[in-house]
C-alpha positions in Angstrom: 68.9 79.4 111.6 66.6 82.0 109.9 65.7 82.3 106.3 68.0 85.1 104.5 67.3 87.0 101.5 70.7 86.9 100.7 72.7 84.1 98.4 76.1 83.4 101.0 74.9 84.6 104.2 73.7 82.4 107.4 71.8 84.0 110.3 71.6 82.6 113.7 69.9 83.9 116.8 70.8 81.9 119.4 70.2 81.4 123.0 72.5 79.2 125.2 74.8 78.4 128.3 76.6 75.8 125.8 80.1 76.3 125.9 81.6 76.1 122.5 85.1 74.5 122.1 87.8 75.8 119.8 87.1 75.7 116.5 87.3 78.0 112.9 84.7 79.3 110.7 84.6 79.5 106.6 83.4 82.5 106.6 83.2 85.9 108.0 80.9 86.2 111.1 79.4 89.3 112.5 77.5 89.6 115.8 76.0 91.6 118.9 75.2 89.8 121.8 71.3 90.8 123.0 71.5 89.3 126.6 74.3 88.1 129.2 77.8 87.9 128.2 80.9 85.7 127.5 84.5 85.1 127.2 86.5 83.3 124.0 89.5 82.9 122.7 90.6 84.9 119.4 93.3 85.5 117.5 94.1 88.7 119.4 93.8 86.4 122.8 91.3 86.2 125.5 88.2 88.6 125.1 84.9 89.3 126.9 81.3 90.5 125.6 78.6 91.4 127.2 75.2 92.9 126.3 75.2 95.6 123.3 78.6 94.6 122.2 79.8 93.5 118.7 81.7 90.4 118.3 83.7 89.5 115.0 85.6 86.1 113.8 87.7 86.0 110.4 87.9 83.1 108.1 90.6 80.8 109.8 90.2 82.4 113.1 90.8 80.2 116.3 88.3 80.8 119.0 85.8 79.3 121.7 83.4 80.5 123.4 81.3 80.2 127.2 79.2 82.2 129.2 80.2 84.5 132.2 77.8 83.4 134.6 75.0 81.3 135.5 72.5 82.5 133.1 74.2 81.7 129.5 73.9 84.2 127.0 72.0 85.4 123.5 73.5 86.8 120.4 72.5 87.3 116.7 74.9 86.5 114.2 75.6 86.6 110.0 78.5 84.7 108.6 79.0 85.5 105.0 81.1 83.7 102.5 84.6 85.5 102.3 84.0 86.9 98.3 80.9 89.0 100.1 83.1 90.6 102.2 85.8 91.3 100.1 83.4 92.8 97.4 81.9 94.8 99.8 85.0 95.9 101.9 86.8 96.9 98.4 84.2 99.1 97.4 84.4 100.6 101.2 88.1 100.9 101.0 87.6 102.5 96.9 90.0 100.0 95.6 92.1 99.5 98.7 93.7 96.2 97.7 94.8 94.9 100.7 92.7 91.9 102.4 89.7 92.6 104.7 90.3 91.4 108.1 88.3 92.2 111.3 91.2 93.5 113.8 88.9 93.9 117.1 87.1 91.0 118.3 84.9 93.3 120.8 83.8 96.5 119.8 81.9 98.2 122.4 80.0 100.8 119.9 76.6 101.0 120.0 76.6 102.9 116.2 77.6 99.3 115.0 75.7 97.7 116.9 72.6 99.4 116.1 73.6 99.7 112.2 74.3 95.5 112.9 70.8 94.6 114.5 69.4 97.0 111.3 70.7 94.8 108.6 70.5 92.0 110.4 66.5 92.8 110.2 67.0 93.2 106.5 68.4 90.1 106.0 66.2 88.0 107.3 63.3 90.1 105.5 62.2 89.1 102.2 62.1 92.3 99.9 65.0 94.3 101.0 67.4 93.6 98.6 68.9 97.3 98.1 68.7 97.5 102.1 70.6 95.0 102.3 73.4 96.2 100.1 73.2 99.3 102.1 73.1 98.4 105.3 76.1 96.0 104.4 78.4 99.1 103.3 77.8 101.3 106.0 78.5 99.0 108.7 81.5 97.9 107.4 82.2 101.5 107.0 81.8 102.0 110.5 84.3 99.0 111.8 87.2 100.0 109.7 90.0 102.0 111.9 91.4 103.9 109.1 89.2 106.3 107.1 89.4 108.4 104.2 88.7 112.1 104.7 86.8 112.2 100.8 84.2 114.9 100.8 80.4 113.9 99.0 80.7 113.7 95.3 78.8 116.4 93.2 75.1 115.8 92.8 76.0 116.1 89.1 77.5 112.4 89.8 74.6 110.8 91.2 71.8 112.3 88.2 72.0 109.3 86.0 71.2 106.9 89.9 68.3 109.1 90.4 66.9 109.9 87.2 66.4 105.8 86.8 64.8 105.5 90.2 62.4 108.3 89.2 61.9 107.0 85.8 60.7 103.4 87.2 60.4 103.0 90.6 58.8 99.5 90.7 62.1 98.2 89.4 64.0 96.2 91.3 67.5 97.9 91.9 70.8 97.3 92.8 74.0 99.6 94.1 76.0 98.0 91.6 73.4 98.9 89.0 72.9 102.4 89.6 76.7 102.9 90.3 77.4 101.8 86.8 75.1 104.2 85.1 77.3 106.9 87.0 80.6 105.4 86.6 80.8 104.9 90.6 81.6 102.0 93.3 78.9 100.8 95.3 79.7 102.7 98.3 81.0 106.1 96.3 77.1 105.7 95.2 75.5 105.1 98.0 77.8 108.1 100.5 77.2 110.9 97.3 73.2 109.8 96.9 72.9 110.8 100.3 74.6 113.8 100.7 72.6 115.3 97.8 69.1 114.1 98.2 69.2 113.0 101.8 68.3 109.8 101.3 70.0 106.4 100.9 69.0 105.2 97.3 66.7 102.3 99.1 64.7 104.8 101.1 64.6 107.4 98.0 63.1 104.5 96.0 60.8 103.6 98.5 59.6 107.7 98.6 59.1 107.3 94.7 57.0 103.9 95.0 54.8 104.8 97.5 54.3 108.2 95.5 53.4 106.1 92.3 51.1 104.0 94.6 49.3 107.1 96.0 48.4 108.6 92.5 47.2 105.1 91.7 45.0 104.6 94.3 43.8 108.5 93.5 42.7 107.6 89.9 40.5 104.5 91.7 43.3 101.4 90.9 42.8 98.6 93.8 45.0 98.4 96.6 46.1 94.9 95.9 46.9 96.1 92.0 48.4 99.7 93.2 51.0 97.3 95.0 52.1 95.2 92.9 52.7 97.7 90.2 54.2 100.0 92.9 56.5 97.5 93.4 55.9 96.4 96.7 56.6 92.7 98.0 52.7 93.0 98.9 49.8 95.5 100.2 50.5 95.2 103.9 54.1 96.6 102.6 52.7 99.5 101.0 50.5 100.5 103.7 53.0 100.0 106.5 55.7 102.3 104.0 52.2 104.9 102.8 50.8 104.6 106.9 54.5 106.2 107.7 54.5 108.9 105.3 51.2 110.3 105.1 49.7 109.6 108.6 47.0 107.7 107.2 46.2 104.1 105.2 46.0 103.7 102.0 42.7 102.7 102.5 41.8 105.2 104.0 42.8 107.6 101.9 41.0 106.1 98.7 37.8 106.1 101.1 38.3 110.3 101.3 38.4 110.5 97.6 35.2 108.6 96.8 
């Protein structure tokens, strides 16, 4: 069990040749198994996973689990409580009322599984809160089967998101924040910030605080200090996020200005 940044979701990376007998979760669990493979029951019958593949289990859902093989298996998982979901998959679906449910307990699609092992990262990070969100939404995205043909929304739309970012970019944000000052879902937010700044809104704010932090450093602040009001969790943040843009450290780029 790892620590996770966010309230109602467990993650497990787990490592085993333990063969699990039937039994139902609470919650909502998503998955891609790293290493080996198995076979389980589910509520669609008998399945099989091996390496790269995602794995799902509803709320309710009967299944098992052993390993295929001598060698047992590993996987990474995040169950979330069912309200996540549902918030999250309602806001994918625009107001679709009918109830989340994952149909396919196997997906073999490494888009998923990449997007999964992504926000699985974030999750189990401690300052990635709008990430998070993100990341949530667009995998989600990704498993439904039916999807809607909606082109991006104006950048008119997506101003009032943006114009707060630029305004403060040390505070701490949310997709449900910035969607109500443009009168948008979550994820109507976060596919039209996108398609008109090319960013998501996480990686747009992180542009704008290590901007902030650069001029800061210029005008002779300390690193430490040009962090925290940057809004970074702490200096190694900044200068991994500064390091990445500008080819060079923070550090080192105050030392070229003395």
């Amino acid at each position: 069990m790892l620590r996770c940044g966010m309230a109602g979701v467990d993650a497990v990376e787990a490592r085993s040749d333990h063969v699990f007998p039937r039994h139902t979760h609470e919650q909502f669990g998503i998955g891609v198994i790293l290493r080996g493979a198995q076979t389980s029951a589910s509520g669609r019958g008998m399945v099989e996973a091996e390496a790269g593949d995602v794995i799902t289990v509803n709320p309710g859902e009967v299944h098992d689990g052993a390993p295929i093989g001598d060698g047992g298996r590993a996987w990474r998982m995040l169950y979330f409580e069912p309200a996540l979901i549902a918030d999250a998959a309602e806001d994918v679906g625009e107001g679709d009322p009918r109830a989340f449910e994952f149909t396919q307990p196997v997906m073999n699609d490494p888009r998923a599984a990449a997007s999964f092992l992504q926000l699985f990262a974030a999750m189990t990070e401690a300052d990635a809160p709008l990430r998070r969100e993100e990341l949530l939404l667009f995998l989600l995205d990704r498993m439904r089967e039916r999807r809607r043909g909606n082109g991006p929304l104006p950048s008119t739309r997506i101003s009032a998101a943006r114009t707060a970012i630029d305004d403060a970019p040390a505070e701490t944000r949310t997709l449900g924040e910035l969607g109500g000052l443009c009168g948008l879902s979550r994820f109507q937010l976060l596919r039209g910030f996108a398609a008109s700044t090319g960013f998501t809104p996480h990686a747009y704010l992180m542009q704008k605080r290590v901007d902030l932090a650069r001029r800061l450093i210029a005008r002779g602040t300390p690193l430490a200090e040009a962090a925290a009001v940057s809004g970074f969790a702490d200096q190694s943040h900044m200068t991994r996020t500064f390091s990445r843009k500008y080819g060079l450290s923070p550090g080192a780029y105050a030392a070229a200005l003395r």
